[in-house]
TORBA-103466 format. One record per residue (C-alpha): residue number from 1; residue in one letter; x, y, z negated. Coordinates in steps of 0.2 Angstrom, whole numbers. Last residue first. Layout:
<recs>
<NUM, a, <X, Y, Z>>
...
</recs>
This chain:
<recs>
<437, x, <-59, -523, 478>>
<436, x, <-63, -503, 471>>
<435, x, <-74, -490, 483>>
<434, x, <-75, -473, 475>>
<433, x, <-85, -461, 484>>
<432, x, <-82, -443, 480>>
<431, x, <-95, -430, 487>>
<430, x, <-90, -409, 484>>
<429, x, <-99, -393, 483>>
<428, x, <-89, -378, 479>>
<427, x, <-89, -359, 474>>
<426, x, <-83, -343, 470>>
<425, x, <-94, -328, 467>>
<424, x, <-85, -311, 473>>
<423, x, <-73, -300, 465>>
<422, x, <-59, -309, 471>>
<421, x, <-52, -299, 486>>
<420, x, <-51, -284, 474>>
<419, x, <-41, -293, 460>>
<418, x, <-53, -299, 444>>
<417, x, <-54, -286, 430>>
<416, x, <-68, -275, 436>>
<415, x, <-76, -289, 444>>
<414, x, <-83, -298, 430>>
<413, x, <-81, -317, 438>>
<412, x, <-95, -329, 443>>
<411, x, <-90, -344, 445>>
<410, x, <-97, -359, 453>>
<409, x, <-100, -377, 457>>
<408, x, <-108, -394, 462>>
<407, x, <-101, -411, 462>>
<406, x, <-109, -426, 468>>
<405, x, <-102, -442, 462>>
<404, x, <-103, -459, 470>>
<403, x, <-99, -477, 464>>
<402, x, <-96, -494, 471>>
<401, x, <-88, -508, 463>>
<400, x, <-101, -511, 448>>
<399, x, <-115, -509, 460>>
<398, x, <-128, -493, 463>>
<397, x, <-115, -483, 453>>
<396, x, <-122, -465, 456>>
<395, x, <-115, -447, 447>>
<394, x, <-122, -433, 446>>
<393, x, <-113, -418, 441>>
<392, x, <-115, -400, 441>>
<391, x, <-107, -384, 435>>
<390, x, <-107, -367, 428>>
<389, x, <-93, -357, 427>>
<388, x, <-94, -341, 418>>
<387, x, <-84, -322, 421>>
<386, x, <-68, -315, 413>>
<385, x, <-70, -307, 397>>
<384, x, <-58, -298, 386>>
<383, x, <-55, -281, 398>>
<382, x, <-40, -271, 405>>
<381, x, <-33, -273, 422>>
<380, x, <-16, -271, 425>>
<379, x, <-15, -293, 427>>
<378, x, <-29, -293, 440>>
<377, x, <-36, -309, 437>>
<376, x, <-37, -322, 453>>
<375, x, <-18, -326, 450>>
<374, x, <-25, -338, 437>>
<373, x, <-12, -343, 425>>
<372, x, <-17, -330, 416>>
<371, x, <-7, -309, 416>>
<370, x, <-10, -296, 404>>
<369, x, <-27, -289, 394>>
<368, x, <-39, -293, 382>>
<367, x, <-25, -300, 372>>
<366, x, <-36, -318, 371>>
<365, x, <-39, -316, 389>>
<364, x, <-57, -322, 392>>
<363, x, <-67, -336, 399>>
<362, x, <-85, -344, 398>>
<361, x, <-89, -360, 402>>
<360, x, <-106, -371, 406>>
<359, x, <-110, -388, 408>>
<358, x, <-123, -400, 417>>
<357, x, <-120, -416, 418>>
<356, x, <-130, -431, 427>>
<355, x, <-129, -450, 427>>
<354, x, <-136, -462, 437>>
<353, x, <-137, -481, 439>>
<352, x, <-149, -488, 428>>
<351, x, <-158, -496, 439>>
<350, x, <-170, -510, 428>>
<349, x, <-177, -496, 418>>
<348, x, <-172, -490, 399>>
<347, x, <-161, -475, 404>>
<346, x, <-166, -471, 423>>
<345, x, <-162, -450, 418>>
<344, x, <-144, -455, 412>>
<343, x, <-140, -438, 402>>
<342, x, <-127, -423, 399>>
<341, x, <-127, -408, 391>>
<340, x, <-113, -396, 392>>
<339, x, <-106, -380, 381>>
<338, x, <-94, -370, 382>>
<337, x, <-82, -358, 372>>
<336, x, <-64, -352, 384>>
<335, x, <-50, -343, 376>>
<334, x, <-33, -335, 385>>
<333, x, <-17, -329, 383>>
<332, x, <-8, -345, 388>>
<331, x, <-18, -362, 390>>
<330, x, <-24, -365, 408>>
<329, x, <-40, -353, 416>>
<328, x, <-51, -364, 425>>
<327, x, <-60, -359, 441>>
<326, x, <-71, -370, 453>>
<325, x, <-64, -389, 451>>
<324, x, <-68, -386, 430>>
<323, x, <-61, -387, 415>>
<322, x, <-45, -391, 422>>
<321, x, <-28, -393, 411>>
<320, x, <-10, -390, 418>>
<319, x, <6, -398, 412>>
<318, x, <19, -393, 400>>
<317, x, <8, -379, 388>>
<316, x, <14, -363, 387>>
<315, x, <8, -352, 373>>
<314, x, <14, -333, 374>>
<313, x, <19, -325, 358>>
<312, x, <33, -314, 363>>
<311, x, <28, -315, 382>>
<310, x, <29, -297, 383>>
<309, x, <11, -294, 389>>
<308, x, <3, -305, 379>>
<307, x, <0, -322, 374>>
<306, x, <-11, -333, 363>>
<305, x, <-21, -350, 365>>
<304, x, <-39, -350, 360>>
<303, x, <-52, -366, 363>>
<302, x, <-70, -369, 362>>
<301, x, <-81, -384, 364>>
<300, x, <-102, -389, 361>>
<299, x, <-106, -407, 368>>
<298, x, <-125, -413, 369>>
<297, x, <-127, -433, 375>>
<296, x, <-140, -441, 382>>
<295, x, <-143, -460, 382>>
<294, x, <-160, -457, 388>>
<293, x, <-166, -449, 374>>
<292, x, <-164, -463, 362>>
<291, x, <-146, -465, 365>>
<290, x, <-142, -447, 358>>
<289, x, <-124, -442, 357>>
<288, x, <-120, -426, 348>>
<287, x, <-102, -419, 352>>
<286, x, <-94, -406, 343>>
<285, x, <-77, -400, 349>>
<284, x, <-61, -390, 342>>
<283, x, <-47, -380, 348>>
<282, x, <-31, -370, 343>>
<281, x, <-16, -368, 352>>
<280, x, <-2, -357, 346>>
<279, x, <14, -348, 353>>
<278, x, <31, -342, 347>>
<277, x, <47, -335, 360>>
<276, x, <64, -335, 361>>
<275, x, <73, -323, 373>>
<274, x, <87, -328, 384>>
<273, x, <95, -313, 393>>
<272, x, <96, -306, 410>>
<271, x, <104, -289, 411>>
<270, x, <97, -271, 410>>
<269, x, <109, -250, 404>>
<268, x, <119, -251, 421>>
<267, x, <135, -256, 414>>
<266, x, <126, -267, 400>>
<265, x, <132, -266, 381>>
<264, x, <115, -257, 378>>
<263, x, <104, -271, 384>>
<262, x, <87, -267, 392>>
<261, x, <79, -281, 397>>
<260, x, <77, -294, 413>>
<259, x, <70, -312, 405>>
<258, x, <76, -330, 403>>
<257, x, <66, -343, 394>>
<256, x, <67, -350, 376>>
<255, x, <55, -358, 366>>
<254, x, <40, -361, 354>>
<253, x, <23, -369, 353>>
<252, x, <14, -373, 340>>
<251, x, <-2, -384, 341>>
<250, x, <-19, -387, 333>>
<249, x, <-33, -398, 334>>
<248, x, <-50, -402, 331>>
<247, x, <-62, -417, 337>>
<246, x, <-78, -419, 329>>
<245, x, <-91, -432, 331>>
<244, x, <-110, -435, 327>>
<243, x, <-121, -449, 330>>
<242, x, <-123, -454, 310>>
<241, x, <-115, -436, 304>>
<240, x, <-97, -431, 300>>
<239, x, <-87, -445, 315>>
<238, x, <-72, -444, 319>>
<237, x, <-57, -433, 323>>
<236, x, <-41, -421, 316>>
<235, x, <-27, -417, 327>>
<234, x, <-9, -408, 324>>
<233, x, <4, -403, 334>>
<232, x, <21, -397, 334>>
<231, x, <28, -391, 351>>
<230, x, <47, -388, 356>>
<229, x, <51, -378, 372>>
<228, x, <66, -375, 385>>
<227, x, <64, -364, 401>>
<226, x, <82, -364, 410>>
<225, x, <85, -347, 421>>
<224, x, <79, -338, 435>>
<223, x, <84, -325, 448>>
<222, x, <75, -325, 464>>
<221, x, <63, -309, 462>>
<220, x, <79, -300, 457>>
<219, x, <75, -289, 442>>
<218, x, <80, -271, 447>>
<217, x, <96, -262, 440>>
<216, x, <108, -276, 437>>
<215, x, <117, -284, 425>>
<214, x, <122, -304, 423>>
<213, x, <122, -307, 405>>
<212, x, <114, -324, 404>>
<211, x, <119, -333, 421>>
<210, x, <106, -335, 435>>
<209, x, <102, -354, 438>>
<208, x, <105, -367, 450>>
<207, x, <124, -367, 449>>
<206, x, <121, -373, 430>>
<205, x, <112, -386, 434>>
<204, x, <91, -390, 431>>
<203, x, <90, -402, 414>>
<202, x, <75, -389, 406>>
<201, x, <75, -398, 389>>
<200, x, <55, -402, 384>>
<199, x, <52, -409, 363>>
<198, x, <35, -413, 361>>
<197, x, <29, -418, 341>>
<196, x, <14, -427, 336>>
<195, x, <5, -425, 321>>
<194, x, <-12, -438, 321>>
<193, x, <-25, -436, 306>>
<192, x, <-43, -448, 308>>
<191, x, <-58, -443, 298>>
<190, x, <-68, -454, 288>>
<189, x, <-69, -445, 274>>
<188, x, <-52, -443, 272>>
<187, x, <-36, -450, 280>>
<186, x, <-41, -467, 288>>
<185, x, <-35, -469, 304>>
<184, x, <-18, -462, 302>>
<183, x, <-9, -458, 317>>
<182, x, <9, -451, 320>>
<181, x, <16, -447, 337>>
<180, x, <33, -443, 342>>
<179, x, <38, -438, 359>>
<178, x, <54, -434, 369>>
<177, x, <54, -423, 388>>
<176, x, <69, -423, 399>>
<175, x, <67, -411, 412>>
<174, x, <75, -414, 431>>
<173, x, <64, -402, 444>>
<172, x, <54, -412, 455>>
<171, x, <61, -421, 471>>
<170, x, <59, -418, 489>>
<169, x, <68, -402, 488>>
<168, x, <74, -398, 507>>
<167, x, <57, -389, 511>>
<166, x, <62, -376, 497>>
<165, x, <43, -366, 493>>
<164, x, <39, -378, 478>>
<163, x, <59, -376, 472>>
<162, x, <55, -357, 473>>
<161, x, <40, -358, 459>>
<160, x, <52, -373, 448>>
<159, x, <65, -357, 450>>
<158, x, <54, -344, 442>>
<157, x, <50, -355, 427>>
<156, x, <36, -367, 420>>
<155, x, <31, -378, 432>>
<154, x, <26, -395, 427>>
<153, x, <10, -402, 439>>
<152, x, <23, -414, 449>>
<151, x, <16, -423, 462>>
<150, x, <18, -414, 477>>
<149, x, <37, -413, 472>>
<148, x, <41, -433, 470>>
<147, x, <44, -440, 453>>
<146, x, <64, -445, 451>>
<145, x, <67, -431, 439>>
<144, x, <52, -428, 428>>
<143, x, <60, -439, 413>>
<142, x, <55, -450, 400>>
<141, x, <59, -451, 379>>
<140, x, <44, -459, 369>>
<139, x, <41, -462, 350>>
<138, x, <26, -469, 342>>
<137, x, <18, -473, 324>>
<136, x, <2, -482, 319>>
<135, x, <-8, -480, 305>>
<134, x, <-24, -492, 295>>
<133, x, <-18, -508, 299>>
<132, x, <-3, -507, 306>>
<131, x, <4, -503, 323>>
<130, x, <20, -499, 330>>
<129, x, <25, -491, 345>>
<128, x, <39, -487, 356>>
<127, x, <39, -480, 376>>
<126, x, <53, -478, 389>>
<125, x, <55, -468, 404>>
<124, x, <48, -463, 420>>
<123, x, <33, -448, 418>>
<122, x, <14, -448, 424>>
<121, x, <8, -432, 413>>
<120, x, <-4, -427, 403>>
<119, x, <7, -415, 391>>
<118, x, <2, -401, 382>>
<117, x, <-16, -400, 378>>
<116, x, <-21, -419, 376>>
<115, x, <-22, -414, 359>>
<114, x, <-11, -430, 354>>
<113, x, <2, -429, 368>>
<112, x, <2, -439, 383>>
<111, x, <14, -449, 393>>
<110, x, <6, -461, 410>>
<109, x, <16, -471, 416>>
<108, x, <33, -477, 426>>
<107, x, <46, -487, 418>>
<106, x, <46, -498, 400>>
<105, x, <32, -500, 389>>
<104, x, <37, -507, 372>>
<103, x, <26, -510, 360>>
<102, x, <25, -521, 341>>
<101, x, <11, -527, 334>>
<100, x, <3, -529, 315>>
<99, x, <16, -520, 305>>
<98, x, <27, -527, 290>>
<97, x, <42, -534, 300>>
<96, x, <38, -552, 299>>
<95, x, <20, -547, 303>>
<94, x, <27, -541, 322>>
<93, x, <14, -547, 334>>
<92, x, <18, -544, 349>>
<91, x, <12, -530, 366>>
<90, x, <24, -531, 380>>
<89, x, <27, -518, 395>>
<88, x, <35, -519, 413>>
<87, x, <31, -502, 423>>
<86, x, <25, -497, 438>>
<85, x, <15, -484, 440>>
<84, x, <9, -470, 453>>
<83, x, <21, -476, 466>>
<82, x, <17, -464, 481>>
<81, x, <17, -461, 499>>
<80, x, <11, -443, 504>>
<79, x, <5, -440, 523>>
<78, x, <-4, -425, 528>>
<77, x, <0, -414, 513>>
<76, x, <-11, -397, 517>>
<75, x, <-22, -405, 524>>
<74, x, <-26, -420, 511>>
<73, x, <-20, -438, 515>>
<72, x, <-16, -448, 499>>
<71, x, <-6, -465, 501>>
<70, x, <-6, -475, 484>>
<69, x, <5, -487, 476>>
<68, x, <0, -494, 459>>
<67, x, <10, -504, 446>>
<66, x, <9, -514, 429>>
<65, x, <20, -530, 423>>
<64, x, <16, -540, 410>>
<63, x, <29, -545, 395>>
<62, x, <27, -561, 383>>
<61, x, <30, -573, 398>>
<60, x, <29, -564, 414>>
<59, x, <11, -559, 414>>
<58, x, <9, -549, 432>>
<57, x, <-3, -535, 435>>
<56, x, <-6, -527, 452>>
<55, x, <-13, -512, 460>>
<54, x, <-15, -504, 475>>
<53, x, <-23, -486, 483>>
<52, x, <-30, -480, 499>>
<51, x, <-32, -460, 494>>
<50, x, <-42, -449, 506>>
<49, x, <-46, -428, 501>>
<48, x, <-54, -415, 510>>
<47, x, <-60, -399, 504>>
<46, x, <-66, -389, 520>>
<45, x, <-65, -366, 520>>
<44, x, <-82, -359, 522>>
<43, x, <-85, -342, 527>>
<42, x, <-71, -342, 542>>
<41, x, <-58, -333, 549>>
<40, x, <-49, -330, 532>>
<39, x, <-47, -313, 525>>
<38, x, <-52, -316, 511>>
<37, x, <-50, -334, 501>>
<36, x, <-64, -346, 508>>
<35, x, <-80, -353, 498>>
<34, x, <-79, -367, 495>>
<33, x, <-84, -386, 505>>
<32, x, <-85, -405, 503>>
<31, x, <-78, -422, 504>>
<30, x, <-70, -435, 490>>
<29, x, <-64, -451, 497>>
<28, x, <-57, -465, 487>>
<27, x, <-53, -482, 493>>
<26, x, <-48, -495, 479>>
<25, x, <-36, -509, 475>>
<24, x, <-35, -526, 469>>
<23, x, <-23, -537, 459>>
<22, x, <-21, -550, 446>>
<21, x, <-5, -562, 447>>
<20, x, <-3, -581, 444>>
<19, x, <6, -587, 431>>
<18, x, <27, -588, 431>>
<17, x, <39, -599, 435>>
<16, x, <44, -591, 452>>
<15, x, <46, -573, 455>>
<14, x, <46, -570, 473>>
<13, x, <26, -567, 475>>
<12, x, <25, -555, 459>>
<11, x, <40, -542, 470>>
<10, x, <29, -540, 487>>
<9, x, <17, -528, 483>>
<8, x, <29, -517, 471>>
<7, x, <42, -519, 481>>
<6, x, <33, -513, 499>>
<5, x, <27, -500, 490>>
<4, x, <43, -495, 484>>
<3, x, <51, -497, 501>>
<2, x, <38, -486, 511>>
<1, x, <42, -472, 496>>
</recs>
């Protein structure tokens, strides 16, 4: 990781013939406290993070290259030296060929799908898109393969858990992950329609997996297979009243992953066998902005994503999805509604530098019972709902290149469906400062 930062610092200087380079950097620092797990020695358990990060942007003719290095320290990852994105891109007209522009990003950056649901991830590949007046059209194909483990949020099978715990793995698990995006601005009454398509292809080897038809009596706690999934997606937004804007969407999710059953052609009556399973995704938001009182603005959001206990209609989304630094349950047999409310209290003044948020969400298991991504709920318990999160920001920007944000938090879970050393209120204060030269 030394010798990519040292590249991506050192490659605009020994390119000749071309203008001169932008580039800058920022020291961010986010400091606090939560409440402990039980059984630790102390109340209070410290959250502590430091990134010193880099950034450049060359114009070599009609492409420009984009990259950032960063060093994090945290306590749990000392040292962690990383190229965040580096990629060569171009951006031209293309009349001749009946669009407006033509792009082409190639390298490290950031992939997302329309609903922002699925994937929102850093990836390496290659990104298309053309743009016309009133549509535009995408297609992408990266890969996880060459990011570094710490900084990999897509975890989806058994041996993706046990590659976290392998010291020797430095690497994230290999997936090859294809996207297509379809945007019309103009559809009806001023609302925009995007379809997009994921496709995710688990690229792990062979000798790295458990073979389908392999017998046994138990389920082996190490036993694992490849986890492939396909989502369609749709997303309608814009505006239905002056100040006014929805956001809706919808995804289907569906794949295969390895699971211990009963098989009648087995010695011992179970083997491991692929099963395919079908999920959904549905959400929507209303947001009401207000600039005459004090730029505030209203936001009312809810989503449901199924799942049960047998994983037959289980929703699985790519790459995680916080609500919240306190408690957030992901996508996958579970529902959240919430509202937040947020306003710049020195509106209209000569310091307007401060913004606050206050927000609130409420949880649930869409079965009313089975397992979440949170290994906070019991998954024998029985029960819908899940507890609240409430939550606090206020953010400070005294000069363009300084800002500050205070975050305060906490859940309060129903106990009777929460494990017993998580029944009690969780909680978090932290102070980031964000220093950009």
């Amino acid at each position: 990781m030394r010798r990519f930062c040292i590249v991506l610092l050192v490659l605009p200087l020994t390119l000749t013939s071309v203008q001169a380079f932008d580039f800058g950097g920022y020291l961010d620092n986010t400091s606090g406290f939560a409440r402990s797990p039980a059984g630790a020695e102390t109340e209070l358990q410290l959250v502590q993070s430091t990134t010193l990060a880099l950034w450049i942007e060359q114009k070599l003719g009609a492409w420009t290259l984009d990259g950032r290095g960063s060093y994090t320290y945290t306590p749990n990852i000392p040292v962690l030296f990383d190229v965040e994105r580096l990629a060569i891109a171009a951006d031209v007209p293309a009349t001749e060929a009946g669009a407006t522009t033509f792009g082409l990003t190639i390298g490290r950056s950031a992939y997302t799908d329309p609903t922002g649901m699925v994937l929102a991830h850093t990836l390496d590949g290659m990104r298309v898109r053309i743009n016309r007046a009133q549509s535009s059209f995408g297609f992408g194909i990266a890969t996880t393969a060459l990011l570094q483990k710490p900084t990999n949020r897509i975890i989806l099978s058994r041996p993706d858990e046990l590659d976290l715990q392998d010291e020797q793995r430095r690497f994230a698990p290999p997936r090859l992950i294809a996207l297509v995006n379809y945007e019309l601005l103009e559809a009806f009454a001023g609302q925009a329609v995007t379809l997009g398509a994921v496709v995710q292809e688990d690229l792990r080897p062979a000798d790295q997996l458990t073979p389908a038809g392999t017998e046994g009596t138990t389920p082996d706690p190490g036993a694992g297979g490849r986890f492939d999934t396909q989502y369609l997606s749709l997303v309608v937004s814009g505006a239905v009243a002056p100040g006014i804007y929805q956001r809706t969407y919808y995804s289907l999710n569906s794949g295969r992953h390895l699971v211990f059953a009963e098989d009648e052609r087995s010695s011992t009556g179970f083997a491991y066998q692929y099963e395919t399973f079908l999920g959904h995704l549905a959400g929507t938001e209303l947001t009401w902005f207000l600039p005459e009182a004090l730029n505030s603005r209203a936001r009312v959001f809810g989503q449901f994503s199924t799942g049960d206990t047998e994983w037959s209609d289980e929703f699985v989304p790519l790459s995680p999805t916080a609500f919240s630094d306190v408690f957030t349950l992901q996508p996958g047999n579970s529902a959240h509604v919430g509202i937040s409310y947020s306003v710049r209290p020195l509106a209209g003044g000569k310091s307007d530098v401060l913004q606050t948020e206050l927000s609130t969400v409420a949880y649930f298991r869409s079965s009313a019972g089975g397992a979440v991504s949170e290994a906070a709920v019991d998954p024998t318990s029985d029960g819908a709902y899940v507890g609240t999160d409430v939550n606090l920001t206020v953010t400070a920007v005294p000069l363009s290149d300084l800002r500050f944000v205070l975050k305060g938090g906490l859940f309060a879970p129903r106990k009777d469906v929460m494990s017993p050393e998580n029944q009690e209120v969780d909680y978090q204060v932290t102070l980031q400062g964000v220093l950009r030269f």
